[in-house]
N, C-alpha and C positions, 0 to 999 in steps of 0.2 A: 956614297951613291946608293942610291934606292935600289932593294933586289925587285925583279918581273912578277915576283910573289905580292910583295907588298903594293905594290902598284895595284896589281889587279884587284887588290882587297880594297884600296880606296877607291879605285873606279866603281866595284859593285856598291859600295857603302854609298858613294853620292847617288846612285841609281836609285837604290833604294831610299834614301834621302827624298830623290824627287817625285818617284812614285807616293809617298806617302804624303808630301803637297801638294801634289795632283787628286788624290786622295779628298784631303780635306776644303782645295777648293771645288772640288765636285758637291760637296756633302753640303756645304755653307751655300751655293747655289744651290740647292734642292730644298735648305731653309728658308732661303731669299723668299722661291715660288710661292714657296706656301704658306709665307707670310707669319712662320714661326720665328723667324731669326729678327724681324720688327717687334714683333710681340716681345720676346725675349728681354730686347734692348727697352723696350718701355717698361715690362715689369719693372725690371734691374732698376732704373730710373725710381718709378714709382714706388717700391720698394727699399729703396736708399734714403727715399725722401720720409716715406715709414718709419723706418731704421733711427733717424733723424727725430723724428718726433719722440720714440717710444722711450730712446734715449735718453732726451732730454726731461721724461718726466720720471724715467726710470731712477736714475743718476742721484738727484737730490734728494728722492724719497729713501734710496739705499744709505743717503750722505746723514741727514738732518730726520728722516723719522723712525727708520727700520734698524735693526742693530746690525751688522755685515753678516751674522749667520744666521737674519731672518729675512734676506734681502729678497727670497722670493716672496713674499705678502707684498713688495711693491709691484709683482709682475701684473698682474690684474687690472691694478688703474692706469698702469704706464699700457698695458696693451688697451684695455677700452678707447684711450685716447688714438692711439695709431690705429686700429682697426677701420673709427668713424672716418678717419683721414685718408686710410686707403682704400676703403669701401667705394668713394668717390673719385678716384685717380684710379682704380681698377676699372671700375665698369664703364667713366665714360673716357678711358684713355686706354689703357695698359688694354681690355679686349671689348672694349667699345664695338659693338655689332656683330659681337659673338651670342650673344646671350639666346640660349634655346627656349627658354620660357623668361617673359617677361613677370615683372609684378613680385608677388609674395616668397611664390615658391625659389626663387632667385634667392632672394634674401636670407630666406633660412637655409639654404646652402650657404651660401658665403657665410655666415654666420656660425654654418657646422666648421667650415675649414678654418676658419679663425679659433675658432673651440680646440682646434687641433693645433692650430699655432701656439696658442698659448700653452696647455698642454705641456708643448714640446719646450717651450720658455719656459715655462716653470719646473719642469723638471729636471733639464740642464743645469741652470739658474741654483737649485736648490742640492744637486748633484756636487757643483761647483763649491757653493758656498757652506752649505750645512754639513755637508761630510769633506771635502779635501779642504774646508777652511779657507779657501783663495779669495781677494780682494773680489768685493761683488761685482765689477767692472769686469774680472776677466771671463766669467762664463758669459756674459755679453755677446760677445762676439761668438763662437759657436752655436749658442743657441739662435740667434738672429740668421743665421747663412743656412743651419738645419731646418731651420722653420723655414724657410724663403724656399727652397729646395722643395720641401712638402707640400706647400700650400700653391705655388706656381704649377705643378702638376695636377691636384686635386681641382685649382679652379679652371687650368686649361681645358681639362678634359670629363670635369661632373657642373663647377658651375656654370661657366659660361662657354662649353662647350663648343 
């Protein structure tokens, strides 16, 4: 039999349980509004689909041209290729009728945040492979989700605003 002690400890624990999913459907409604938590879900998308590209041309040049602890010399052309790809699933999807200035000056943003993706791939990347020696496949994946992280905030809020 349960002591009135520990009873009360679960009663408060699921309180606090459901305050804190009250909590977070309050918050995820305040994303809905403002049409952040749509965005979100389309980068994520458009960004997956990125991911997907950069991969794939990342992958066999690490396999068949690069030696595995020079696997960052293929970050450059595997990102050119994903960049052009998501350059055009960002602006006219992911924040399609966000864009504060149209034309040029867009583009050399996006193009700085991309600068900074890579960047951040290639250093990962090179982190990974050229000093802990790990399969060129495994810094992949942190550098992909650290970039994703950086460049979704840089372009929400400088490029297309």
């Amino acid at each position: 039999m349960r002591r009135a002690s520990d009873v009360r400890r679960c009663i408060d624990a699921r309180l606090k349980n459901k305050a804190g999913m009250q909590a977070i459907r309050r918050q995820m409604g305040q994303m809905r509004a403002s049409g952040l938590l749509g965005q979100l879900v389309r980068f994520g998308i458009a960004g997956g689909v990125s991911s997907v590209i950069y991969s794939l041309v990342y992958l066999p040049l690490t396999q068949f041209v690069f030696p595995p602890r020079q696997a960052v010399a293929a970050v450059p052309f595997a990102f050119a290729v994903a960049v052009v790809a998501g350059y055009f699933m960002h602006s006219r999807w992911s924040f399609k009728g966000h864009a504060a200035e149209p034309g040029a000056a867009k583009h050399v943003k996006f193009v700085a945040v991309q600068g900074t993706g890579l960047a951040i791939n290639a250093l990962v990347t090179w982190i990974g492979t050229a000093l802990l020696h790990l399969h060129p496949w495994v810094p992949l994946i942190p550098a992909v989700f650290l970039a994703a992280i950086v460049t979704f905030v840089l372009n929400r809020f400088w490029v297309f605003n």
